[in-house]
VEXMIVO-802354 format. One record per residue (C-alpha): y, z, x; residue number from 1; residue in one letter. Coordinates in pm, whole numbers, plus 32768, in hexadecimal, padded with zeros to 4 digits. Layout:
REM VEXMIVO-802354
[[Y, Z, X], NUM, A] ...
END
This chain:
REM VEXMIVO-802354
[[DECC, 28E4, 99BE], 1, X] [[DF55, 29C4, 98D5], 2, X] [[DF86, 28E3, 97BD], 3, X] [[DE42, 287C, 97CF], 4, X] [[DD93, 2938, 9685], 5, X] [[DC0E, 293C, 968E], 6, X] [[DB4F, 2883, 959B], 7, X] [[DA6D, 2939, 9494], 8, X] [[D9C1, 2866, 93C4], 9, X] [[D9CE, 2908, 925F], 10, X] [[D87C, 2889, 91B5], 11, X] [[D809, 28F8, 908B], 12, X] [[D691, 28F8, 90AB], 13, X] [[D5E5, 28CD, 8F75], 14, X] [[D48A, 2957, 8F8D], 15, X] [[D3F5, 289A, 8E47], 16, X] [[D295, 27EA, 8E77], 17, X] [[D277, 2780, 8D1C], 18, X] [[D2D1, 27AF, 8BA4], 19, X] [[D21B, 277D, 8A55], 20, X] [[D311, 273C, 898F], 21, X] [[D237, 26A1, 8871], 22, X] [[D199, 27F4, 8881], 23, X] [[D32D, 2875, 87B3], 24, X] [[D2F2, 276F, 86BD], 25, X] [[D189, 27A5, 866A], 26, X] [[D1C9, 2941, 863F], 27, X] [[D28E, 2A76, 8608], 28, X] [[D27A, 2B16, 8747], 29, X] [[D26E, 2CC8, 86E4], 30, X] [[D21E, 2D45, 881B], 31, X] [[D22C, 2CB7, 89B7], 32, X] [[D172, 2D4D, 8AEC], 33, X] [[D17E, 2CE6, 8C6D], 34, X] [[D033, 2CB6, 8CFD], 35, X] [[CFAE, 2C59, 8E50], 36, X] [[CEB9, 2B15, 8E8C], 37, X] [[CD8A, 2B25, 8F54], 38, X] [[CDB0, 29CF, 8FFC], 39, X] [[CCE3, 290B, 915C], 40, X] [[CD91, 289A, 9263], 41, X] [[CDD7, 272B, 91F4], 42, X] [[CE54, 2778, 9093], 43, X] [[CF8E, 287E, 9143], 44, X] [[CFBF, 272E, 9200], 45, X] [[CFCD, 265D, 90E6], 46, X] [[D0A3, 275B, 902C], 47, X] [[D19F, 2751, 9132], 48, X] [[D1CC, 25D1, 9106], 49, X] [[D1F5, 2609, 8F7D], 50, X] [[D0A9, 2568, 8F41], 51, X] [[D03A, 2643, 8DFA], 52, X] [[D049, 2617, 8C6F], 53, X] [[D02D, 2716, 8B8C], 54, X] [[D050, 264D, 8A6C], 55, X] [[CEF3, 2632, 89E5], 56, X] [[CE6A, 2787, 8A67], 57, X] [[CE37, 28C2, 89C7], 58, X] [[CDC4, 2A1E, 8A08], 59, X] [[CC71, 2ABF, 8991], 60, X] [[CBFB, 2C54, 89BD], 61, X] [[CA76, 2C46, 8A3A], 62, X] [[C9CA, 2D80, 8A8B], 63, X] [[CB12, 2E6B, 8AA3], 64, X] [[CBA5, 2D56, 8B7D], 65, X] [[CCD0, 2C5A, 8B3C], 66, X] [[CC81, 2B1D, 8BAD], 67, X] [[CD81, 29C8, 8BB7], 68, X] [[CCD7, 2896, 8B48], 69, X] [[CD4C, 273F, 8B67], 70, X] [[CE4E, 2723, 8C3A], 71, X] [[CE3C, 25D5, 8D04], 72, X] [[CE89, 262B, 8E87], 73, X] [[CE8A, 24D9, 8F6A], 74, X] [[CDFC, 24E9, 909E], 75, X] [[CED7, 248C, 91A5], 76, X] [[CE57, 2314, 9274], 77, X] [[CE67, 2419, 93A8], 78, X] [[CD6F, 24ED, 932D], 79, X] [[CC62, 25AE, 942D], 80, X] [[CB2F, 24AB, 93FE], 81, X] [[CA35, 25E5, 93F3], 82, X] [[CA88, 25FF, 92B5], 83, X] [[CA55, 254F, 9154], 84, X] [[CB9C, 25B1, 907B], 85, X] [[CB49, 2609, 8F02], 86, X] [[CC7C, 258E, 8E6A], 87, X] [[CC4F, 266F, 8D35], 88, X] [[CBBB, 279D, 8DB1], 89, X] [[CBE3, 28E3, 8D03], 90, X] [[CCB1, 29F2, 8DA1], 91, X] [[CCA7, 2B5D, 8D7D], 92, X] [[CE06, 2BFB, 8D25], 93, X] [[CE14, 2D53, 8DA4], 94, X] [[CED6, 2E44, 8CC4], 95, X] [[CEE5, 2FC0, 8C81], 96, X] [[CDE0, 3080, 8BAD], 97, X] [[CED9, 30D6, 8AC7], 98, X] [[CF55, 2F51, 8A92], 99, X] [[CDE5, 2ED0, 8A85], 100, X] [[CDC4, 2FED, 8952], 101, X] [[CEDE, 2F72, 889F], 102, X] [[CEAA, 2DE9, 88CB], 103, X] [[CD02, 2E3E, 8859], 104, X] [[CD95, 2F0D, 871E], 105, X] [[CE99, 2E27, 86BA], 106, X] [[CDA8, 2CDA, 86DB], 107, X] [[CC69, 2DBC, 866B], 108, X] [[CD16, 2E75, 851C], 109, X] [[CE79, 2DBD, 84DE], 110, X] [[CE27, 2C60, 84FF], 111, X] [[CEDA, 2BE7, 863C], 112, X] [[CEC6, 2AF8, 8736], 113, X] [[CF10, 2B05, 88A6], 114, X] [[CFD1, 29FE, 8931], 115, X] [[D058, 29B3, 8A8C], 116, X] [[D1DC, 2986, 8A45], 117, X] [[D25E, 293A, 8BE7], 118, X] [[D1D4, 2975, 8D1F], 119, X] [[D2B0, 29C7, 8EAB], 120, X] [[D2D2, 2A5E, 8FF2], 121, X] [[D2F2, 2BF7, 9019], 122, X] [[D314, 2C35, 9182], 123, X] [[D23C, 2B1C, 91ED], 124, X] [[D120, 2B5A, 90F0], 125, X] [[D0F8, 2A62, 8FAF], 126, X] [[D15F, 2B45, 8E57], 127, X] [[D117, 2AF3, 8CF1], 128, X] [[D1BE, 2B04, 8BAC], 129, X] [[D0D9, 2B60, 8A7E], 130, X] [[D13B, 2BA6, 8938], 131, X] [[D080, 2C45, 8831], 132, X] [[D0D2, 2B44, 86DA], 133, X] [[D08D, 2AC6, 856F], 134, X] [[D077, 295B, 852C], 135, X] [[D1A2, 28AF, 847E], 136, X] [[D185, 280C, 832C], 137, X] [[D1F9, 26B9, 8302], 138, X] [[D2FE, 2732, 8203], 139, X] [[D370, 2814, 8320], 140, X] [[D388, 2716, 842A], 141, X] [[D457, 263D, 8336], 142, X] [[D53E, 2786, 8314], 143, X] [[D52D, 27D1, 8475], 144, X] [[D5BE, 267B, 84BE], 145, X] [[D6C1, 2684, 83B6], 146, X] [[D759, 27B7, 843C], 147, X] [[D76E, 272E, 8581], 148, X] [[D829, 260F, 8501], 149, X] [[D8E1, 26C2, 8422], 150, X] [[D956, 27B8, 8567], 151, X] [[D970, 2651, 8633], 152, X] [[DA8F, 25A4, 8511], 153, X] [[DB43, 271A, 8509], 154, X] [[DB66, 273B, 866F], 155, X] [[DC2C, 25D6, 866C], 156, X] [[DCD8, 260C, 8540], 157, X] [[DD73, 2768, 861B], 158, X] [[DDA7, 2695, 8748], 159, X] [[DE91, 25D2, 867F], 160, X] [[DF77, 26A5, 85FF], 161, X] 
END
């Protein structure tokens, strides 16, 4: 059998739980850190299946602490019945001193807001995306969008020639 090759299955695992990407339109993103979730049992379940939306959550600093608030997790229909699943529970996102100092001083004395930007899977433990931003005006939405259809018509226009 020795034209018999051996079969490796080349996928490309892509480790994404979920994006925000209203959170790009709504602000200028200045700075991004990676920070770890405390999560229960069911919601790393329910992450697995894909079952979260950042869209309508945010992130708030209480008592030195960053904490991630609104984030919709659905409980699984196979959940443990011992439990009663709080679909909107806050989580605690762990980070280093240094990082907590720098998001509390840039909310705290630069006006910024902490937003979660994507969320995914480090080794088997659930990772988030936060980014330190400044809300968008509507004038520079409008500008944002023209650029990208301005880059958009100039990348056919060089595919045609």
């Amino acid at each position: 059998m020795a034209g018999k090759k051996s079969k490796k299955k080349n996928k490309q695992q892509d480790n994404t739980i979920a994006l925000n990407r209203q959170a790009t339109h709504e602000f200028f993103v200045e700075d991004t850190f990676e920070a770890g979730l405390v999560l229960e049992g069911w919601e790393v379940k329910s992450l697995r299946e894909g079952h979260i939306q950042l869209k309508e959550s945010h992130i708030v600093v209480h008592k030195g602490e960053i904490w991630l608030l609104g984030a919709h997790i659905s409980p699984l229909l196979s959940a443990s019945t011992h439990i009663v699943p709080d679909r909107v529970r806050r989580k605690k996102l762990l980070l280093h001193n240094y990082e907590i100092d720098k998001l509390i001083g840039g909310v705290e004395r630069k006006g910024y807001t902490i937003i979660p930007l994507s969320m995914y899977w480090i080794k088997g433990r659930a990772k988030l995306i936060i980014g330190l931003a400044k809300g968008k005006k509507l004038h520079d939405k409008r500008a944002a969008s023209k650029d990208r259809d301005w880059q958009r018509d100039k990348a056919r226009i060089m595919k045609k020639i």
